[in-house]
N, C-alpha and C positions, 0 to 999 in steps of 0.2 A: 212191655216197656222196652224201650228203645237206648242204646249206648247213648245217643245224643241227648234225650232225657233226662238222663242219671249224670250226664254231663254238667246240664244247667239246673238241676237239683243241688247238686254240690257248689257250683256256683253261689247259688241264691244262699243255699247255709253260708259259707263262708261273709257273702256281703251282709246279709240281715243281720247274723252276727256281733260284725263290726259295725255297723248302725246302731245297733241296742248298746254296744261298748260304749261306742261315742257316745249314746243318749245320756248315759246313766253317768258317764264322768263330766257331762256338763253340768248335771244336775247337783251332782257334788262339789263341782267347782263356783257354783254359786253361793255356795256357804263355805266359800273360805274366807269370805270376811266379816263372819260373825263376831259380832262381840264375844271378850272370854266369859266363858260361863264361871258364874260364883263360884262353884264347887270346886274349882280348882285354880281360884286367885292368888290361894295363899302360896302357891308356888309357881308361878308363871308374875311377870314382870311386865309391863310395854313393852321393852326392846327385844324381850322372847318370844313373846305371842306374835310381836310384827314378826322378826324370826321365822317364827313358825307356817305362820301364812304364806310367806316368800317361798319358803324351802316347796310349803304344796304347792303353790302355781307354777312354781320351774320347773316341780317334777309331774305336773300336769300338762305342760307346755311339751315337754321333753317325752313322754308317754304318746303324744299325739302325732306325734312324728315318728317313731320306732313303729307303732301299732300300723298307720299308713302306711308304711315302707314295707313291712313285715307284706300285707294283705297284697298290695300292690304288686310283689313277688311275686305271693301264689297264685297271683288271677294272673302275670303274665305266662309262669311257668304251666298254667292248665292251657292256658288258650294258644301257646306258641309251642304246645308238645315237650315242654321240657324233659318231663317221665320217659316218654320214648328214647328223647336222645342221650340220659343216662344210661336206658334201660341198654340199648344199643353196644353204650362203651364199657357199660357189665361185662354183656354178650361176647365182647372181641375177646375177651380175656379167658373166655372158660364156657363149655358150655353146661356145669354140673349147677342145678337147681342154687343150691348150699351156697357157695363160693360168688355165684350171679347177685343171690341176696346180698349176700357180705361186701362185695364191690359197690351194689347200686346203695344200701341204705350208709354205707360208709363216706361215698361221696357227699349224698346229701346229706348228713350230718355235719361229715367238715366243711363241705360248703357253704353251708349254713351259718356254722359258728364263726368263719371268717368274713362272712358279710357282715356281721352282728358284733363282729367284736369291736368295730370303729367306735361302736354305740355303748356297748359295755366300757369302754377305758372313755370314754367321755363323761359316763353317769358315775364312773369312779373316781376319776383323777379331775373332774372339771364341778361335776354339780355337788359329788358328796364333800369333794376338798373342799371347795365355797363356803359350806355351811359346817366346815368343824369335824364330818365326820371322819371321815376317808383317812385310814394307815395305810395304808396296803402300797409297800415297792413295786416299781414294778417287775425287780426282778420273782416277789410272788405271785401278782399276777399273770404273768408270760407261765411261772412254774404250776399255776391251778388250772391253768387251761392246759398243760401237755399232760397234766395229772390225770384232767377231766377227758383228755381224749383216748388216754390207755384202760382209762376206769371203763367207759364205752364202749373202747374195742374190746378187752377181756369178759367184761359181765355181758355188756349189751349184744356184744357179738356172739357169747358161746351160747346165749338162752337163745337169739336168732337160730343160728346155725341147730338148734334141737328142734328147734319150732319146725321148721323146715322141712329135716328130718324123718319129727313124727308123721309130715303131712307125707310126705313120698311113702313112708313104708306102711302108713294107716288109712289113707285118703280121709274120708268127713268124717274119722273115730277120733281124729289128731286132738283134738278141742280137748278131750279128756287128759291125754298123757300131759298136753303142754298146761290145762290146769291144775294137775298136778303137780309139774315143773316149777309153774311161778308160785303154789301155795307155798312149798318148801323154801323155792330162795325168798319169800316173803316174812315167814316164819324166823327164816337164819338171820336175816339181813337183823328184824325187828329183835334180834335178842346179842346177836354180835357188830351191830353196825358201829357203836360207841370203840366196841375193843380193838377192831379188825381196819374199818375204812378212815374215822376221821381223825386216827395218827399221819396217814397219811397228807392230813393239811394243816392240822394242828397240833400243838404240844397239850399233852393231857398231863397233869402231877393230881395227885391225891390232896385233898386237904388237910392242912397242917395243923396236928393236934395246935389248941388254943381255945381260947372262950365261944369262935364262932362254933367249931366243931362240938363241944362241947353240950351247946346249949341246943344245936340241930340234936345230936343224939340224946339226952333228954326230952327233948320232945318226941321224939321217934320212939322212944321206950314208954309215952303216955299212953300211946297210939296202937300197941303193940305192933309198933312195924321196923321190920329187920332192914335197917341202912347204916352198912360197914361200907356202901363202895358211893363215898362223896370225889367227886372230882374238878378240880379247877383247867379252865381250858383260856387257852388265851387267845380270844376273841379279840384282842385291844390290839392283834398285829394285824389286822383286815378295819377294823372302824371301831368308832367311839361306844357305840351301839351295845347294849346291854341284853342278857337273855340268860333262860336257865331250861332245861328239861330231863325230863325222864325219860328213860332209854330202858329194855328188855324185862325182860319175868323170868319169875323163880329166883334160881342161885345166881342170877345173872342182871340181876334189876341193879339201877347208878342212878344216882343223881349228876347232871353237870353242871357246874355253874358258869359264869363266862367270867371272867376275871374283872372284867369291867362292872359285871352285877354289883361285884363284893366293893369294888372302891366308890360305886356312885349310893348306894344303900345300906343304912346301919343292919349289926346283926338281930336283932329282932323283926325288922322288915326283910332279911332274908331269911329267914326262919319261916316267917309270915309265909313267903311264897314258897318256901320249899313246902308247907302243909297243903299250899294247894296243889303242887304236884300230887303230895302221897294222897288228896282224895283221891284227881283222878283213878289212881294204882288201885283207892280201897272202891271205887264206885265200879272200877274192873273195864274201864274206858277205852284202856287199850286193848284189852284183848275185844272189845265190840269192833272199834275201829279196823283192827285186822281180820275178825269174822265177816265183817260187810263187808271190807272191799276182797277177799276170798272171794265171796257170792257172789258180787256184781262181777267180778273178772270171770268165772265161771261163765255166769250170762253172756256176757258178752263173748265168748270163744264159742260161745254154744251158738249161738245167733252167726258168728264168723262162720261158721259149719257148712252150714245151711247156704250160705251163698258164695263162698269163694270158689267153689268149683266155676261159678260162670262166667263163660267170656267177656258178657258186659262190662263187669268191673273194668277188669284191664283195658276197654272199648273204650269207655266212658274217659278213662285221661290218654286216651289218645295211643295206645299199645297196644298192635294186630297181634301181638304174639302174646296168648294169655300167659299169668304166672299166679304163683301164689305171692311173691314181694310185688308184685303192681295191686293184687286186688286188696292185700291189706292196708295198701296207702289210700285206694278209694274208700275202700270202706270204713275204715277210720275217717274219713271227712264226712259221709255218711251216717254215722253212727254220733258224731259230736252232737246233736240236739238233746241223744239220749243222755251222754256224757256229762253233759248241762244240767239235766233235770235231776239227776242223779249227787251231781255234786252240789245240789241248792239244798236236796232231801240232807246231806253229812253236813253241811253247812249250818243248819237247822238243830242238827241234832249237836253238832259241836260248841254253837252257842248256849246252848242247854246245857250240856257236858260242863262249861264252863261256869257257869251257873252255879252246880252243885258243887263245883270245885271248890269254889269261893264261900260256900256255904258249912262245907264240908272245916275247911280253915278257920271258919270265923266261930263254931263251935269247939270246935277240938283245941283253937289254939285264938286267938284275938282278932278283931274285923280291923281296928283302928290301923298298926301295920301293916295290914294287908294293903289301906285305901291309902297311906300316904310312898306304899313301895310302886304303887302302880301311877299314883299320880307324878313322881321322879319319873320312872320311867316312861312315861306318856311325854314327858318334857323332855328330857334328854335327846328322844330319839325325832323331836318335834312334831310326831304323830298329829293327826285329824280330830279334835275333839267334838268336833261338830257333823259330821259326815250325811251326808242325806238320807233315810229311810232305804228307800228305794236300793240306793248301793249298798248300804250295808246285809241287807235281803238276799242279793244277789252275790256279793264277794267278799263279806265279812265272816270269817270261821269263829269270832271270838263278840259278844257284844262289844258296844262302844265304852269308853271310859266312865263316862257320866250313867250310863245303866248299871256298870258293875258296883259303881258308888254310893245309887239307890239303892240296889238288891244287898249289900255288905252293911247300910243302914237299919235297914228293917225292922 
């Protein structure tokens, strides 16, 4: 096989791709003018359900233009060399392996986020404003992204710079140390991510003894499941937008709630949904989630092994001088079909997960709150009640509304 080959290999993934995107969001966008489904009449309105349909078309309309823009980059930046003449202004700067990575994938990161970010404060301050949701200052906006760019350089950078590293002083043994590397910060992140990273963007307080607290720890004591660490976070300073989850294991497991859960949903529908967190927790969900992608990250470094030694890579976008940062940029665009298939298989299994979730809640604790905290929250955040087959297949981690309302009947 030939650089130029592997050249328009990558090509063709990247377009096919975006053809199958575009297919499957037309095919969704044809059912946003479904009539509302019965099931959830009694809380949707005329003027929300129009609402609603508006918000998806704008942000169908608006998605179609990002994703073009997006693609359109990378098919110029392949075919006009742009890797090279990053790789180049790495080069001027240093000739140590380490340091070359750190310049070239630093450039293209911030480069990146500054082309994109016209598009992010538009879908913030223009489309989410329009429709109700959008808090967010922009003096926190300006401060999540210089947040997001130190978070990058320090995590994103320092596991680079080991990757590296490993590969200079190990050559094809590197796969192992660095899947060891990211098992651990996988591990840490999934048990202190709550404590350590998202003070940094949010204010977290405990929940204040009273009847909602109350009635969660009663139910927590039916269940025998040890939750002292409930947390309110306030979500209401970025958008209207509602949400809750579970974070870590062992002596380190939280519940969080968003602040906006607690004011859009009584406490019995938040109780509802906090039992379906604690399935999860009892069906052992999370610790699956971070076993597979272990494995699959594994494979995938193992498979990296095997071929970054070859000048191709680096060939293929256009870089006479091999590296180990050019060939993991090919091959990560290489490797995305697997990446696909891979996340349809967790897709699959997380709409399943969610399943027993709901099942798990509607035993241990009531179904009827469960269906009227998700149908709120289906409204609120003006969500897709109708979504196509096809896409929900392809890019839904969770069944759709009206599935979970069947299976919560049963």
């Amino acid at each position: 096989m030939t650089a130029n080959t592997l050249f328009y290999i990558i090509i063709a993934i990247i377009v096919i791709n975006y053809l199958v995107d575009k297919i499957l969001d037309a095919l969704n966008a044809k059912h946003f003018k479904d009539e509302l489904p019965k099931e959830v009449a009694d809380v949707y309105d005329d003027a929300e359900y129009k609402k609603s349909q508006n918000y998806k078309a704008t942000k169908y309309r608006f998605g179609l233009i990002t994703s073009t823009f997006s693609v359109v980059l990378t098919l110029a930046f392949l075919i006009f060399d742009g890797f090279e003449w990053i790789d180049n202004i790495a080069r001027s700067y240093s000739s140590n392996p380490i340091i070359v990575a750190l310049i070239f994938f630093g450039i293209i990161m911030i480069g990146s986020d500054i082309l994109t970010t016209p598009f992010s404060y538009y879908s913030t301050f223009v489309i989410e404003e329009k429709f109700g949701f959008n808090k967010t200052t922009l003096k926190t906006f300006v401060l999540d992204k210089v947040k997001g760019w130190l978070m990058m350089a320090i995590l994103g950078g320092g596991i680079l710079a080991l990757v590296v590293w490993f590969y200079q002083i190990s050559g094809s043994q590197f796969w192992l140390y660095a899947w060891g590397l990211i098992t651990i910060f996988s591990v840490f992140m999934n048990m202190f991510y709550s404590k350590l990273i998202v003070p940094l963007f949010n204010k977290q307080t405990p929940l204040e003894t009273g009847s909602l607290r109350d009635k969660i720890s009663a139910y927590a004591q039916t269940v025998g499941f040890k939750l002292d660490k409930i947390f309110v976070i306030d979500g209401s300073k970025r958008s209207t937008k509602a949400n809750a989850y579970f974070s870590g294991f062992g002596s380190e497991k939280r519940v969080t709630l968003y602040d906006t859960l607690i004011n859009d949903l009584e406490d019995e529908e938040i109780v509802a949904v906090l039992a379906h967190e604690v399935g999860h927790y009892k069906k052992k969900h999370i610790i699956f989630n971070l076993v597979v992608s272990v494995l699959t990250t594994g494979v995938m470094l193992y498979v990296l092994s095997l071929f970054i030694s070859s000048p191709l890579l680096s060939n293929a976008l256009g870089v006479e001088i091999p590296s180990f940062h050019i060939g993991l940029v090919a091959f990560g665009m290489l490797y995305a079909p697997i990446s696909e298939i891979t996340g349809l298989i967790m897709n699959w299994f997380s709409r399943k997960f969610e399943y027993q979730a709901d099942d798990y809640a509607k035993n241990t604790y009531k179904a009827e709150p469960l269906i009227t905290s998700l149908k709120k929250l289906s409204k609120n955040s003006l969500s897709n009640l109708t979504p196509h087959p096809a896409y929900v297949f392809m890019h839904y981690s969770h069944p759709t509304l009206l599935q979970r309302i069947k299976n919560l009947r049963k």
